[in-house]
Every structure is written in C-alpha cells, then in structure tokens.
C-alpha positions as CSV (number, residue, x, y, z in Angstrom):
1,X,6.8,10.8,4.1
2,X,5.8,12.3,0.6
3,X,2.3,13.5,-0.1
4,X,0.9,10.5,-0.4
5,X,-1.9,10.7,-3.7
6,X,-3.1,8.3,-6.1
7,X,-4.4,9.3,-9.4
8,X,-8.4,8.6,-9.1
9,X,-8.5,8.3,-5.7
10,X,-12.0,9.3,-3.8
11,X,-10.7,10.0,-0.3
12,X,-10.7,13.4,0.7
13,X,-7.9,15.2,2.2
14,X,-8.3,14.3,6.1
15,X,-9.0,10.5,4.7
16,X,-6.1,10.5,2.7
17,X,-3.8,11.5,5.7
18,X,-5.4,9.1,8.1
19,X,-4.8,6.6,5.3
20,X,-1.5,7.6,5.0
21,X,-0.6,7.2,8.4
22,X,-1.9,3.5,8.1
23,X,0.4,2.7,5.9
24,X,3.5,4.5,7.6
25,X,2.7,1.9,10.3
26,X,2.6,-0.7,8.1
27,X,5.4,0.0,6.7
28,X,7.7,-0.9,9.7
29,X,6.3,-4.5,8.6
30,X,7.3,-4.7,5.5
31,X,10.5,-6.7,4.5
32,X,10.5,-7.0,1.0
33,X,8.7,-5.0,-1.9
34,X,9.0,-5.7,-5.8
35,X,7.5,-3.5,-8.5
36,X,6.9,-5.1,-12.1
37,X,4.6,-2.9,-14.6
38,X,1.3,-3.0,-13.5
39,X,2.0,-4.9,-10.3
40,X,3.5,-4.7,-6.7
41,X,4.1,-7.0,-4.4
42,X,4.7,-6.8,-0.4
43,X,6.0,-9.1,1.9
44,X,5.4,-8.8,5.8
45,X,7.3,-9.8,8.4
46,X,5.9,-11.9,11.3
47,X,5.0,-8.7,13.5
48,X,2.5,-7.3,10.5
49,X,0.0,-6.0,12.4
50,X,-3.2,-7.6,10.6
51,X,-6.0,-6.1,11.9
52,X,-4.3,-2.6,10.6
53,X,-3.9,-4.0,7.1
54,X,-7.1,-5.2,6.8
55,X,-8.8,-2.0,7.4
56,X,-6.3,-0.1,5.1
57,X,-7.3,-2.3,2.3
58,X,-10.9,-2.3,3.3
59,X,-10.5,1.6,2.4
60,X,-8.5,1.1,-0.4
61,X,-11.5,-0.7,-1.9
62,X,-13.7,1.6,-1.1
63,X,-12.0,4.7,-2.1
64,X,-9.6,3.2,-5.2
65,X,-11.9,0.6,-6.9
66,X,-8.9,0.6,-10.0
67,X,-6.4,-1.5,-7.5
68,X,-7.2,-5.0,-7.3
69,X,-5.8,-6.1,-4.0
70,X,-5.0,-9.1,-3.3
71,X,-4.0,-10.4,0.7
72,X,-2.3,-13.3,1.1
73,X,-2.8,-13.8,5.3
74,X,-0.9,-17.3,5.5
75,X,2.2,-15.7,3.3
76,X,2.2,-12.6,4.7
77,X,2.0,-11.0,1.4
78,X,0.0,-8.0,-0.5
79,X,-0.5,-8.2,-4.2
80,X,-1.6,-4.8,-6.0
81,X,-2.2,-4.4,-9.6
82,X,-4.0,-2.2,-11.5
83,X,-5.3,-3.2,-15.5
84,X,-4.4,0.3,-16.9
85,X,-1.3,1.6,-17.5
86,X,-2.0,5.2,-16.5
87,X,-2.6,4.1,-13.3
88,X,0.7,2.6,-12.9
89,X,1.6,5.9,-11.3
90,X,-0.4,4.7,-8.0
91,X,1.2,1.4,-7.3
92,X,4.7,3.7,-7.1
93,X,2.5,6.2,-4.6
94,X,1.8,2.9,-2.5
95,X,5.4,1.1,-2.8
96,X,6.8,4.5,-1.5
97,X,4.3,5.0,1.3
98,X,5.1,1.1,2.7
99,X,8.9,2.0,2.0
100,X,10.1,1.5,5.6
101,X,11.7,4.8,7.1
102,X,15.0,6.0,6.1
103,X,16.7,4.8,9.3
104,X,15.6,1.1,9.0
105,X,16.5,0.6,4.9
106,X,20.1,-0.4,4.9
C-alpha cells in the first residue's frame, strides 16, 4: 500500500501505520467505493469485521476532526466527507487505503 497521509492529520508516525494497517484489513471488506467532490462512500460486504471499523473510526475522530464520518451499521456503509475543498485530497488517501489488494480488484 501507499504511504498512507492525510493533510491535517494528528497521528504520529507509529499511529499512522497501525492505522493504516486497520484499514488494509478493512479493505478486504469492501465491495463497492464511490468518490464525488467532497464525499466518499463505502460499502461492506457481509464479512466487514465491525468491531475493527469501529475502532478505526473512533481514531479517525480523534486524530482527523475535518472528516465527518458517518457509519451506517444496518447498510453496511461508510460515509466521509469533509466541508473544505483542500481537504479533498484526504478522502482520495482513504478511498485508496480501503481499495482492496491488487489481486482481488478484477
């Protein structure tokens, strides 16, 4: 995966790679993504491991207070947006770090 970065982020180096990791995991859940300015969405598949997402976004919160997140647990869905367009940049970070690996994307 990428360096995985957003613009304004507060996590510090080891965070950020632990975080990272979270969402390479997550990723393997993921079965669709959409990106419109400002926003992206996620859909899960039925194996999303919740627990895992929750803590993710619990440190997303803390750490990225710009991203409004918004979990949708009976849909399965994520919903990221951020109110200022120079941070549109981070929701391109966080649609490439759910992007499942190269092996699964067909």
């Amino acid at each position: 995966m990428a360096e995985f970065a957003l613009p304004g982020c507060r996590l510090a180096p080891a965070g950020a790679r632990i975080q990272r990791e979270r969402y390479a995991r997550l990723a393997a859940s993921v079965t669709s993504a959409g990106r419109a300015p400002l926003v992206l969405t996620v859909s899960f598949g039925a194996d999303l491991d919740e627990r895992l997402l929750e803590e993710t976004l619990a440190i997303e919160r803390e750490c990225c207070p710009f991203l409004a997140l918004e979990h949708d647990r009976a849909a399965r869905r994520l919903v990221v947006r951020v109110a200022d367009p120079a941070l549109d940049v981070a929701l391109d970070a966080l649609a490439e770090a759910l992007a499942p690996p190269a092996t699964l994307r067909a």
